[in-house]
C-alpha positions in Angstrom: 0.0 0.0 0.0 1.3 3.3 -0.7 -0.2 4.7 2.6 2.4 8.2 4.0 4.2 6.8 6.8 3.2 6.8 10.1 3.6 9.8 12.7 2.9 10.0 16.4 0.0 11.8 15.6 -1.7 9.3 13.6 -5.0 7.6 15.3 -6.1 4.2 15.0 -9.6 2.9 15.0 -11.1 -0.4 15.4 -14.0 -0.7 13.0 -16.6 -4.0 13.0 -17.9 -4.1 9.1 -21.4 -4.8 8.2 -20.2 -7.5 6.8 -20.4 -10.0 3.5 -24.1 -11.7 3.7 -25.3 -15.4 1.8 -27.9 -17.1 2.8 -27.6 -18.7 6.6 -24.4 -16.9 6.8 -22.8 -13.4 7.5 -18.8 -12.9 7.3 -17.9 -10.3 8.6 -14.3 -8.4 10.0 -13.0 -6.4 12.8 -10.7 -3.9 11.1 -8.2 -1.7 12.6 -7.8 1.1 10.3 -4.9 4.5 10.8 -6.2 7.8 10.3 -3.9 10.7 9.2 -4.5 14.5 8.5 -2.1 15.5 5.2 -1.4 18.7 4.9 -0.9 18.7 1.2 -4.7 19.3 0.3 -5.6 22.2 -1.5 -6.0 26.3 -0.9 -5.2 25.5 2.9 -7.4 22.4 2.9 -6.9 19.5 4.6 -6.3 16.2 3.2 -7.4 12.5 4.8 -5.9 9.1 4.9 -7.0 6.3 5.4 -5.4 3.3 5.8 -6.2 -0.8 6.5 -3.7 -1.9 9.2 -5.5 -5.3 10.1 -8.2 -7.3 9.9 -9.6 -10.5 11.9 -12.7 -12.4 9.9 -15.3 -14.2 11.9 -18.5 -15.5 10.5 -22.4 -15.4 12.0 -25.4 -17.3 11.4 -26.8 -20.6 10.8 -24.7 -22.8 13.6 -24.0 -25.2 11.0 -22.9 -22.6 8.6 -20.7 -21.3 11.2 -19.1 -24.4 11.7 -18.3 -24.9 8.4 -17.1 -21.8 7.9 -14.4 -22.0 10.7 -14.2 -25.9 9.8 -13.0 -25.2 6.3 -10.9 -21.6 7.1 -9.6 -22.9 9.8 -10.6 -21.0 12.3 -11.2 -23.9 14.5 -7.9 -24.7 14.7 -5.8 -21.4 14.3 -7.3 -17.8 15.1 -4.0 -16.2 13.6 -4.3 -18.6 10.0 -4.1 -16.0 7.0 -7.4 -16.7 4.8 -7.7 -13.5 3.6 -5.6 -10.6 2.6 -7.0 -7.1 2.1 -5.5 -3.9 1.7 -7.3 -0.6 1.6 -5.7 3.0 1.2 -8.3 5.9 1.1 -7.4 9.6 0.4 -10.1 12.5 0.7 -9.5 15.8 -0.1 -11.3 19.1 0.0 -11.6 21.0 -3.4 -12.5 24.5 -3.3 -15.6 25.1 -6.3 -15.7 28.3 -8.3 -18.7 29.7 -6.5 -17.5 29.2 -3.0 -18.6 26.0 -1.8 -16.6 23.0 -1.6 -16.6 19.6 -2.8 -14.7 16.0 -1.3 -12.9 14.1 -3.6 -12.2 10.8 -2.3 -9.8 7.8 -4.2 -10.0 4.6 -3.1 -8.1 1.4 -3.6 -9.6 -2.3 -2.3 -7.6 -5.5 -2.6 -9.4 -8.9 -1.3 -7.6 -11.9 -2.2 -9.6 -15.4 -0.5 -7.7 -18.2 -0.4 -10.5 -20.9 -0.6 -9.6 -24.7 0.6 -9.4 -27.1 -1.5 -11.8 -29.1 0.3 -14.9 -26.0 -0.6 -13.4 -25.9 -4.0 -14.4 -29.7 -4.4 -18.2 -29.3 -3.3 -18.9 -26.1 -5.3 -20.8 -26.4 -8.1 -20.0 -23.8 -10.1 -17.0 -21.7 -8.7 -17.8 -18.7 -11.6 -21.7 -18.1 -10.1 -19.7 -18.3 -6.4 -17.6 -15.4 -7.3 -19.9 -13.4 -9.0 -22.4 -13.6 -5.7 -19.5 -13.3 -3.7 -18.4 -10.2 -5.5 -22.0 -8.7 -6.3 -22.5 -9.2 -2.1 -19.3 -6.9 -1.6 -20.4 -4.4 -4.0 -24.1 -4.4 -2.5 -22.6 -3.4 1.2 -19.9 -1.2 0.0 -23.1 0.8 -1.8 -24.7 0.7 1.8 -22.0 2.1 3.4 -20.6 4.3 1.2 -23.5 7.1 1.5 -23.8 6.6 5.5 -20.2 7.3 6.0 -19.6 10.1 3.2 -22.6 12.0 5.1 -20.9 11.2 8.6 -18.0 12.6 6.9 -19.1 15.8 5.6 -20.9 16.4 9.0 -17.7 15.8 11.2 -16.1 18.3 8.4 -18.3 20.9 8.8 -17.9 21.0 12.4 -13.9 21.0 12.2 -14.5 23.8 9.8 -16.4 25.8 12.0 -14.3 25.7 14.8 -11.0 26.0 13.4 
């Protein structure tokens, strides 16, 4: 990731996502993510970063889904096991408009790579149809979230604006 390095005045958060929903089962992550103020944004603007530190995944649900899930990860066995990698680096900055107001412009780069087990691999049917629900189901919660937290965002912004 090609995150600015880290400062003393950085903060970390510990996030739990809404998660990655099929049927019977939700996976879902506890991320720890580092937040940084830039100072390179524009016309005395601030600029954010965002940046995915870690990540634990844990799955809810159906019991028997759950313990497949953990049965076939791993989980049962080894809490610390590496199933999934992601990386996530998000910048937003603050772009002064022509007529006085100001717009966020925010770029964003996901990486999630599953390692699936061989054993899953064998009893599913069709692996293409798995990874387009998979993917479609990633896409569907990113869409959920994305608004909530943008308007959370501009709201916090707004209020650092007005008192600083």
């Amino acid at each position: 990731v090609d995150a600015s390095l880290p400062t003393d005045d950085d903060l970390f958060y510990d996030v739990t996502t809404s998660g990655v929903r099929f049927p019977g089962l939700q996976i879902m992550s506890i991320a720890t993510i580092g937040t940084k103020v830039i100072k390179e944004g524009h016309a005395g603007f601030p600029a954010y970063e965002f940046v995915l530190i870690r990540d634990a995944t844990f799955a809810k649900g159906s019991r028997v889904f759950v313990w497949f899930f953990n049965k076939v990860t791993g989980k049962d066995k080894d809490n610390k096991r590496e199933d999934q990698a992601t990386q996530s680096l998000n910048r937003i900055r603050v772009l002064p408009m022509e007529d006085g107001s100001i717009a966020f412009e925010c770029n964003a780069n996901l990486s999630i790579s599953i390692k699936i087990p061989a054993v899953l691999m064998k009893i599913i049917p069709n692996k293409e149809k798995a990874e387009k629900t998979g993917g479609e189901s990633l896409c569907a919660t990113l869409n959920g979230d994305i608004p909530y937290a943008l308007s959370g965002f501009r709201q916090e912004y707004l209020n650092w604006r007005k008192n600083n």
